[in-house]
BARO-851770 format. One record per residue (C-alpha): x negated, y negated, z negated. Coordinates in steps of 0.02 Angstrom, whole numbers, padded with zeros to 5 digits, always signed. Example, Ala and Ser with C-alpha at 12.3 -4.5 7.8 and 13.67 -1.06 7.14 Angstrom:
<atoms>
-00615+00225-00390-00684+00053-00357
</atoms>
This chain:
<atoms>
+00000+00000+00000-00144-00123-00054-00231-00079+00120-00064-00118+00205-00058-00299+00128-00223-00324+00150-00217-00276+00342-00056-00389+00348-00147-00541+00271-00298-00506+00385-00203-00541+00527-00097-00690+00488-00264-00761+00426-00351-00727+00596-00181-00788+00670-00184-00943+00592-00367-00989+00633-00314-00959+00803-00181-01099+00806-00292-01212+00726-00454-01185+00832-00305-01211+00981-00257-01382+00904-00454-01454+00842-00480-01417+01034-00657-01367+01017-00750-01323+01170-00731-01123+01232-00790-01000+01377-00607-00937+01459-00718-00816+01570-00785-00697+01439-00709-00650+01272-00519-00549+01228-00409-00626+01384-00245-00611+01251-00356-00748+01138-00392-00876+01273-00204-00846+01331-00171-00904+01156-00299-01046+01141-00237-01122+01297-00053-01091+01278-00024-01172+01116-00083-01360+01146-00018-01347+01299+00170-01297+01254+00171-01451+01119+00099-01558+01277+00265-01495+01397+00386-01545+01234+00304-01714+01208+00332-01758+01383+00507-01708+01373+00517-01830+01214+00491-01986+01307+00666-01970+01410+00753-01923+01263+00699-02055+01139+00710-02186+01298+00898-02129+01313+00937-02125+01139+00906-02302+01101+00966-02368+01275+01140-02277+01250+01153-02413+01097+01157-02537+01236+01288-02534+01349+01334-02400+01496+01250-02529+01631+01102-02497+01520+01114-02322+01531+01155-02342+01709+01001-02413+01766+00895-02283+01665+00975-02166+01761+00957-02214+01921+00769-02268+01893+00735-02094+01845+00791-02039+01981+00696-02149+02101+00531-02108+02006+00564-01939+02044+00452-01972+02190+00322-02050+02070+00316-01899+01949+00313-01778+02100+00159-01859+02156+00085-01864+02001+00142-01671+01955+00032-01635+02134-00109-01737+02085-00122-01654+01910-00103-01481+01983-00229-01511+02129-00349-01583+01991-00319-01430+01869-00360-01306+01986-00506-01398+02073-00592-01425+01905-00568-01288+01806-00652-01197+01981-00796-01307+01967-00809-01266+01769-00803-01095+01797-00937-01116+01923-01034-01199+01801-01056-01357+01887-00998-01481+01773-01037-01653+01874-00926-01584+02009-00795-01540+01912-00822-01745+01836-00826-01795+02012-00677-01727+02064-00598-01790+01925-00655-01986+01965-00574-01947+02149-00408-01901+02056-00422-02074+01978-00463-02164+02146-00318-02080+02232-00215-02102+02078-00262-02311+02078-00215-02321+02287-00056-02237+02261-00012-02364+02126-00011-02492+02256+00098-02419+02376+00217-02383+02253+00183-02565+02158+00211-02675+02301+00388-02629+02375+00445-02572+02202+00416-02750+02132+00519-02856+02302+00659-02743+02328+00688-02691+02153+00857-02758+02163+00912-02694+02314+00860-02514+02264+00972-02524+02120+01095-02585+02223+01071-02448+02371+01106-02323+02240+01260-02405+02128+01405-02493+02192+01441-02558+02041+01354-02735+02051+01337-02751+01871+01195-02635+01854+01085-02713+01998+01117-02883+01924+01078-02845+01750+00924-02698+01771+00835-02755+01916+00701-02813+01803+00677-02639+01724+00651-02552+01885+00550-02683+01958+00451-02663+01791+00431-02471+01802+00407-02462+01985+00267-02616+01981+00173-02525+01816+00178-02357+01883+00006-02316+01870+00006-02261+01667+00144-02139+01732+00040-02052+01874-00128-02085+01758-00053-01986+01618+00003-01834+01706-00158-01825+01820-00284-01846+01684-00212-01715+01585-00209-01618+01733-00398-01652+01734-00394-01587+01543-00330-01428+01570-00444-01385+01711-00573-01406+01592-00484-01302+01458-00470-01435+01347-00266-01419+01338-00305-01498+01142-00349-01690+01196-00205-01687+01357-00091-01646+01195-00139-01770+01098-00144-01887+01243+00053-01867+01240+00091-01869+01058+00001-02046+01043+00088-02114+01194+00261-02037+01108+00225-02106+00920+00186-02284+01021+00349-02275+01107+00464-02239+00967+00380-02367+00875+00397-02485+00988+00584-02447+01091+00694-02496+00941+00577-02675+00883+00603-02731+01105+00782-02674+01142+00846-02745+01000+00738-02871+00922+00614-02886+00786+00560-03027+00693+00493-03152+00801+00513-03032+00975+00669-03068+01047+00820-02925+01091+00772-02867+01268+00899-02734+01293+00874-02615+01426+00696-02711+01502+00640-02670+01315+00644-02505+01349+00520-02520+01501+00404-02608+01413+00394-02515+01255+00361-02345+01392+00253-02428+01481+00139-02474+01355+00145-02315+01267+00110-02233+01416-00044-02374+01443-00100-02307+01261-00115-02145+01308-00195-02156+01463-00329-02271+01367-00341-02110+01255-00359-02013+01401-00500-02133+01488-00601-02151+01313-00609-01958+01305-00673-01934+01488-00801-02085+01521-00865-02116+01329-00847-01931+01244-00847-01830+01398-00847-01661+01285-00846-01548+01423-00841-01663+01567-00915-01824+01581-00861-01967+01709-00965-02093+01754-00897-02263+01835-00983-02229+01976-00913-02074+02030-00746-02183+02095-00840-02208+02251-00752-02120+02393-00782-01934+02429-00675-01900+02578-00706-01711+02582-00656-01689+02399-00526-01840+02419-00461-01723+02574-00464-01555+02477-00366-01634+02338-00226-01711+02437-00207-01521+02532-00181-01451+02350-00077-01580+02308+00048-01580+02441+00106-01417+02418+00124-01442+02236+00222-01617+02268+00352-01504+02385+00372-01390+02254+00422-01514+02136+00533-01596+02273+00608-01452+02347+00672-01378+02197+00733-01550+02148+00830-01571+02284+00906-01413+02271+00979-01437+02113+01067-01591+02146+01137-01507+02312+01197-01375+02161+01279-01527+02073+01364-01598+02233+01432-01406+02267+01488-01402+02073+01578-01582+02100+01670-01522+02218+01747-01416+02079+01776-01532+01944+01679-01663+01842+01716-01562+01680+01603-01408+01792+01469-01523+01826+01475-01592+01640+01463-01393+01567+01309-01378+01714+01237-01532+01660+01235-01495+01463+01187-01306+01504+01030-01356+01625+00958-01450+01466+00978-01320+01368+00878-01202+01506+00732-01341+01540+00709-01346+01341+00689-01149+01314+00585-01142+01465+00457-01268+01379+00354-01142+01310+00368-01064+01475+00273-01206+01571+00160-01212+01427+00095-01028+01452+00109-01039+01644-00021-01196+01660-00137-01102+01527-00125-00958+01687-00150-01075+01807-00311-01123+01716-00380-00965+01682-00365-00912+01856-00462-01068+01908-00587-01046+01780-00613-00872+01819-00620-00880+02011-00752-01000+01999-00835-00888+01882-00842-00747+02030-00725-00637+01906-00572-00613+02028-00502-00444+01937-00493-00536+01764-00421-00705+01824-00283-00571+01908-00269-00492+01746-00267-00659+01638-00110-00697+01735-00017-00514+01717-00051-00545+01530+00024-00711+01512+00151-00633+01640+00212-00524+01477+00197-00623+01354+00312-00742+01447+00437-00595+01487+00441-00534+01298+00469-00718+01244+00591-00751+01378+00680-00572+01315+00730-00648+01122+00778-00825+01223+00875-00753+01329+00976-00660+01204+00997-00801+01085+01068-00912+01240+01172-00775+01266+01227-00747+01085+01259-00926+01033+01304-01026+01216+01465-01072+01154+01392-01163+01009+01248-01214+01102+01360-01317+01221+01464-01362+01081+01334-01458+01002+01342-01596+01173+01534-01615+01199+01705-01515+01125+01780-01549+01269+01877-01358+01291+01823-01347+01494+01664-01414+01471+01614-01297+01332+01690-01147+01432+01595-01192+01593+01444-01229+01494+01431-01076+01398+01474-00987+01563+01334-01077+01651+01201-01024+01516+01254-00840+01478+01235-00812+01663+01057-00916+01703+01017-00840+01532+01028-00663+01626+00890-00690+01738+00744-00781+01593+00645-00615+01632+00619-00653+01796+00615-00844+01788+00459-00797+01668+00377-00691+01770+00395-00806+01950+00326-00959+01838+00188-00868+01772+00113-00810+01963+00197-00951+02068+00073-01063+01924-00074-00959+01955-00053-00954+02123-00062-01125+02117-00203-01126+01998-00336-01020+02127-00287-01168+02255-00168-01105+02354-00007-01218+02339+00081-01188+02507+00122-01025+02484+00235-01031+02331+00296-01200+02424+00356-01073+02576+00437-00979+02416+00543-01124+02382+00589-01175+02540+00647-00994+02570+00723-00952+02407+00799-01127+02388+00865-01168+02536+00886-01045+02659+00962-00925+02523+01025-01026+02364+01110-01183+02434+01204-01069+02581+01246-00920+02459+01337-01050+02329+01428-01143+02435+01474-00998+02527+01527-00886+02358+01602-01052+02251+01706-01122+02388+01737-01002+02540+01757-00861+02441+01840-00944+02286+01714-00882+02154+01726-01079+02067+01577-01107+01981+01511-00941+01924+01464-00908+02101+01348-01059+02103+01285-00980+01923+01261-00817+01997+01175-00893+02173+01049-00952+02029+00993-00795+01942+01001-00713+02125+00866-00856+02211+00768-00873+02053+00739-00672+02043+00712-00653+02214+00562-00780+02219+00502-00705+02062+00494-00520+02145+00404-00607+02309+00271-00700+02195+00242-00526+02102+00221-00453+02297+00104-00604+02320+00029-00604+02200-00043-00420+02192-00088-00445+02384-00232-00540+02311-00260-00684+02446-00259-00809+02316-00434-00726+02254-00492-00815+02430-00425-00970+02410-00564-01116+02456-00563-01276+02345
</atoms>
């Protein structure tokens, strides 16, 4: 009995050293070593980093809801015109993940740095283009996409402000991108908690006034993002030109490299049409579900949160694959970057297992906690205990998809999306919720149909082994 407790003790001791070596964030060799431990290592930081990014829309929204529905409005619409800005940035960061954790695995540590300046040059010229028709036609955009006047008139200024000060936005998610390439998941973490704590600080003194600072209302909101975002990037630049712990970047290393500058944007473009084309297929979905009833696209709506937060942790052990198979490939160790992703690969699917079956237990409630509306809870809960269904899968098609991605090849799992998406999801629900009269489970089962089907072709992929080839 006594060697029982001690065994027990032994391991959550050794457990929790783990988690704390994975938070301190100090420096380790993802190439040699137990692959389980650096899944670990890797996984943790980066899982906090996925929920502190989802934190900034929902503190943003909670204070701006105080305000007035044109407030809430013009958040809305804004985020969905910078859906174009964090698509480019989501390419960047996933072009610059798998390009330096190659060049770390190589052992070449000022290329890795170098490609990391060129993510900062590219990231600095995009800003531009984005700045410059963002900050004259602010107005119009809001108008182009509300016909209620109200909300152009009154939140111009906090799209012209987010669109004009976009760079902290594609800064933040491609320096962290540059972070976990060079497996240090720990500081892109802590990038995003400081830029978080700065935010909530700051979003309830602007909108509404503090001491000598004036109310601002919804152009509050902006501001108090923007420079929490700022804060965090300035986190982000300290650690990579003055600490440089595992890579160091040098001001002059900005200068233009067009064959890396080249190689970066070819990652990066199929990683920005993932993003896209799964975007765009889900508010197709929504259109389909409208044409059912608003209380159906409400239940979707409240059940698609629900989905993105359990599938946090998800994304979290998905980019730790995609940086292991960098790492590794640059190492020359093919056959344990392969089986660094088939491990992750479980542990996703065993994690995804106890999700699935609490969504599936408690969706009622789930939903229940968002709006009591009868309908909305019934198509809600509906919506969840179906999607819930397929979590296995979804686990296992992030998980290679994401290290696909990581060895450099992004256009294939792009093809994925484009096949799975559109030629089979978009068709297949329309066709099954209004031509055959299924309502809106037949969009929910067109879901967990698309989603496992791409998951069973990035397995087939996957274990084809042409990724292993991948130049970057």
């Amino acid at each position: 009995m006594q060697s029982e407790t001690k065994t027990i003790k032994s391991s959550l001791n050794e457990a929790w050293q783990t988690i704390k070596l994975s938070l301190n964030g100090e420096e380790q060799d993802y190439t040699s070593g137990k692959i389980d431990r650096a899944i670990v290592l890797l996984s943790i930081p980066m899982i906090l980093e996925m929920a502190m990014e989802s934190l900034f829309a929902v503190v943003d929204i909670f204070f701006v809801s105080k305000v007035g529905s044109e407030a809430i409005a013009t958040v809305g619409i804004t985020e969905s015109v910078l859906t174009l800005v964090y698509s480019l940035a989501i390419g960047l960061s996933s072009a610059a993940t798998a390009m330096v954790a190659r060049r770390i695995g190589e052992g070449n540590r000022d290329a890795a740095a170098k490609a990391g300046a060129q993510v900062i040059l590219i990231g600095i010229v995009l800003s531009v283009f984005i700045a410059v028709p963002g900050y004259f036609f602010a107005e119009e955009i809001l108008a182009l996409m509300s016909n209620d006047v109200s909300v152009s008139s009154t939140g111009h200024q906090f799209t012209r402000l987010l669109l004009t000060c976009n760079l902290p936005i594609l800064l933040l998610w491609m320096l962290n991108g540059i972070f976990r390439g060079a497996g240090d998941a720990a500081t892109a973490m802590r990038a995003l908690w400081i830029a978080n704590a700065v935010n909530i600080v700051l979003c309830p003194i602007f909108i509404f006034g503090f001491g000598p600072i004036p109310a601002m209302g919804v152009v509050g909101s902006g501001i108090a993002t923007t420079i929490g975002r700022s804060t965090g990037v300035l986190y982000q630049l300290w650690n990579l030109f003055q600490v440089g712990k595992i890579i160091h970047l040098r001001w002059n290393m900005i200068k233009p490299d067009w064959q890396i500058v080249t190689s970066l944007l070819r990652i990066a473009a199929g990683s920005t049409g993932q993003y896209l084309i799964a975007s765009a297929s889900w508010i197709v979905m929504v259109f389909i579900l409208g044409q059912i009833g608003k209380e159906v696209v409400a239940g979707y709506t409240i059940a698609i949160r629900i989905v993105i937060f359990c599938l946090l942790p998800s994304w979290g052990m998905a980019n730790a694959a995609a940086t292991l198979v960098g790492q590794n490939l640059g190492a020359g160790k093919p056959d344990r970057a392969e089986q660094s992703a088939i491990r992750a690969g479980f542990f996703n699917m065993f994690f995804l297992i106890g999700i699935a079956l609490f969504c599936l237990i408690g969706a009622h409630t789930l939903v229940g906690w968002f709006n009591q509306t009868p309908q909305v809870v019934r198509s809600g809960a509906m919506a969840l205990q179906i999607i819930a269904g397929g979590y296995v899968f979804y686990g296992w098609g992030m998980i290679l998809t994401q290290a696909i991605n990581g060895a450099g090849d992004t256009m294939t799992p792009t093809l994925l999306n484009i096949i799975f998406f559109w030629l089979i999801e978009i068709p297949l629900a329309w066709f099954l919720a209004l031509q055959l009269g299924w309502g809106e489970a037949g969009v929910y089962w067109t879901i967990i149909l698309a989603e496992s089907g791409m998951a069973v072709a990035a397995f087939w992929v996957f274990k084809r082994g042409k990724w292993k080839t991948t130049q970057v």
